[in-house]
Structures are given as C-alpha cells and as structure tokens.
C-alpha positions in Angstrom: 7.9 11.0 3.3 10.2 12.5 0.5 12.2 15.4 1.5 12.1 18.7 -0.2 14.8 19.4 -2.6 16.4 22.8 -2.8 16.1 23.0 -6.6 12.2 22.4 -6.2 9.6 24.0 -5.3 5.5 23.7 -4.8 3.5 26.4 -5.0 -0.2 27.5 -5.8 -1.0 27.6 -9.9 -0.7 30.9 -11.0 -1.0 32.0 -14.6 2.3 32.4 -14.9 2.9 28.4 -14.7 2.3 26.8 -18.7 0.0 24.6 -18.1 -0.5 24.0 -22.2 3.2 22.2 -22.5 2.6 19.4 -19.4 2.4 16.5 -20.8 1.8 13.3 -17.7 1.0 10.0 -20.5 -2.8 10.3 -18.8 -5.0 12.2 -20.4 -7.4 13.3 -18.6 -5.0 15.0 -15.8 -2.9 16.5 -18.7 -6.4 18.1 -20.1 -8.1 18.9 -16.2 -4.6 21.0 -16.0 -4.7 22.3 -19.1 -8.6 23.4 -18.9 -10.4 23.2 -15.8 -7.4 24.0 -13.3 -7.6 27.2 -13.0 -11.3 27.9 -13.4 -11.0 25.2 -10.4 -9.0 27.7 -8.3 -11.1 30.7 -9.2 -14.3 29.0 -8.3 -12.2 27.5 -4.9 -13.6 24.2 -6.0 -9.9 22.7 -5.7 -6.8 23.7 -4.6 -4.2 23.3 -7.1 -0.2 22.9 -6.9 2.0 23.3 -8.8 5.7 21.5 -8.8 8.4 23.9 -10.8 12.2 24.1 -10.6 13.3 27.2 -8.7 15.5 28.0 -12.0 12.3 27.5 -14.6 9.2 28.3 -12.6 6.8 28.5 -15.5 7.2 24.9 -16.1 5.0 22.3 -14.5 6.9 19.5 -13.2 3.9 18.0 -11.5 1.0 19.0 -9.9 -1.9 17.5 -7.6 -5.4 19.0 -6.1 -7.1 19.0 -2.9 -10.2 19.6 -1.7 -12.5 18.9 1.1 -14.6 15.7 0.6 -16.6 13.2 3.0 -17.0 9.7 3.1 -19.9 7.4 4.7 -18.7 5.9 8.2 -19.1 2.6 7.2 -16.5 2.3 4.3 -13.7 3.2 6.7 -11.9 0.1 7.9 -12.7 -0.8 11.5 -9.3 -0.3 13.0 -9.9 3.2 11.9 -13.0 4.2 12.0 -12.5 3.4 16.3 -10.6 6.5 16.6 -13.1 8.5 14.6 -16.0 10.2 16.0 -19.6 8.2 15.6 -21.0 10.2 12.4 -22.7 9.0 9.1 -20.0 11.2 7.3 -16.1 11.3 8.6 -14.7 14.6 7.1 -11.6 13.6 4.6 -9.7 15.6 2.6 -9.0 14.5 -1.1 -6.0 14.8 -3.6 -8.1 14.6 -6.4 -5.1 14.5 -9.1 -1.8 14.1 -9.3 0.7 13.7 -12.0 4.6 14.3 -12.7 5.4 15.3 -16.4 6.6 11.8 -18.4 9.8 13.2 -19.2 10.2 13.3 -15.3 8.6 10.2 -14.5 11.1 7.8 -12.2 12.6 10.3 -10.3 10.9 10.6 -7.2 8.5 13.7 -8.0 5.3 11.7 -7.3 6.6 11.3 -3.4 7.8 14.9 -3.0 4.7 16.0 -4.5 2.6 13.7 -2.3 4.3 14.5 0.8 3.8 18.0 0.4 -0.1 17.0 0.1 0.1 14.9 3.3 1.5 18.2 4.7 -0.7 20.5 3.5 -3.6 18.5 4.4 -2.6 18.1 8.2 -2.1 21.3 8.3 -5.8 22.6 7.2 -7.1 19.5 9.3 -6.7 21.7 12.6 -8.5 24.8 10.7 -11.2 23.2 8.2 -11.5 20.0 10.4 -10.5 16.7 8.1 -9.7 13.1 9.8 -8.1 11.7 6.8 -6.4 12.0 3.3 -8.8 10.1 0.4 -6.7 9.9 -3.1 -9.1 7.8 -6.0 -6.3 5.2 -7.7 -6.2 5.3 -11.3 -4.8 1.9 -11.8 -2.6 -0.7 -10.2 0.2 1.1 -10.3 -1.2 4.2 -8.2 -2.7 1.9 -5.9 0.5 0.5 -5.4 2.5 4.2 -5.2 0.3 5.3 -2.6 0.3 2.0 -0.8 4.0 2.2 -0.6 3.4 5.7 0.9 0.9 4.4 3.9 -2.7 4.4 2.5 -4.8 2.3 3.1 -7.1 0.7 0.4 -10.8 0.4 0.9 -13.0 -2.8 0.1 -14.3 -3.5 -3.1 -13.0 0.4 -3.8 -10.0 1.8 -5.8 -10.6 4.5 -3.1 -7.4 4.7 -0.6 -6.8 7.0 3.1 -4.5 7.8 5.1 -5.5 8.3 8.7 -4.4 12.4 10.0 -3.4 10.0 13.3 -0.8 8.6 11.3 0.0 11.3 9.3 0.5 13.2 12.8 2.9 10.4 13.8 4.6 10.4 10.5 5.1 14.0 11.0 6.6 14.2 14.4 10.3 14.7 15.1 
C-alpha cells in the first residue's frame, strides 16, 4: 500500500474544495464531482474524499467514494467465499469512483488514494459490518491498477474485491 506523503492530504469534500476546475480525462467522474458529489454527501448516499496538497487545499488532486453495497454469495470466488459466512448477500463495501486530476496522472496518487480507501474501509468494517472492498473497473487499465493493488476480478464481471482478511493482513505490522 502507498504511504502517506506529508505534503498530501485526504479529507472529506467540503465546499471549500473546487470541484468545478478538476479535470480527470473521464467524464463522467469529472461531472459526478462536479454535480452530484456533494448532494451525494448531504443525502449520505456516498462518502466522498477528497485528495488536496496541505499547501493548496481547495484544489482537488483526486478523489474516490465509498459506500456500503452487497453482492450475491455466489459471485464471490470459492477460495473466498469459504471464509465468509453462508448468506445469499456477503456485505461489501464499494469505491464507487476514483480519479486523480490528468495533470497529476503518473505519479502515484491513484495508490495513495486507494490505500487510504482500503484503510478507511477496514476500519468501518468492524462498526458497519463489510467482508470486502468491491471497486467496478472502468477499462483495462483500472482492472489492471487495482489488480496490481490485490483485487481480485470476478467472472465474466469487470467487478473486482479485495477480501477485509487480506486487507487485515496487509495492514498488520
């Protein structure tokens, strides 16, 4: 997981952040940030975050969403779904978005914001109850960014997890 980097930092959106200048190369992120975002976290639909530099924090670096989702037992991959409890739906948390500004792009600001997700997510696993992290690939080249960060894809899915087992392993000292 990518370290945090002093001159970073993550934080909820707040209207303070311009969301109007963020500009990722896909459109519909750029135009979910620039519309729906915060009506998103006003509704508590999504939870929404926000990378800035400590020395500009109205400007969005990057940003990604979570929320609580489910998916049907029998989509998760045997190996997994042993260690999971025996119901139709396994609880998942989902990172619905998430984009780093094209200017930025190359950097390493997907992984920091990703692993900051990862944490987040096992964090509110032990409150709101989750047994994995779901991201939804946009294209090849997502699949293969979060494949290189330990998900797993799905069959005949562009759907992707990341067991909390692992993430608890990946976590540990």
């Amino acid at each position: 997981m990518a370290p945090a980097r002093p001159d970073l930092r993550i934080e909820a959106l707040a209207p303070h952040h311009d969301r109007d200048g963020f500009a990722s190369g896909v459109e519909s992120l750029d135009r979910y940030l620039r519309s729906r975002a915060g009506q998103d976290v006003r509704r508590r639909t999504n939870g929404v975050f926000v990378l800035t530099e400590v020395e500009a924090p109205a400007l969005v670096l990057g940003f990604y969403t979570l929320c609580a989702s489910a998916l049907p037992s029998g989509e998760i991959p045997q190996a997994v779904r042993r260690h999971l409890p025996r119901y139709p739906l396994v609880s998942t948390t989902l990172v619905g978005r998430l984009a780093v500004a094209r200017h930025r792009q190359g950097e390493g600001l997907g992984a920091i914001i990703l692993a900051d997700a990862v944490r987040r997510a096992h964090a509110s696993a032990a409150t709101v109850g989750s047994s994995m992290l779901m991201v939804d690939a946009l294209d090849e080249r997502a699949a293969a960014f979060y494949a290189a960060n330990g998900f797993l894809p799905l069959p005949d899915s562009a759907r992707m997890i990341l067991p909390m087992l692992t993430i608890r392993r990946m976590l540990e000292p």
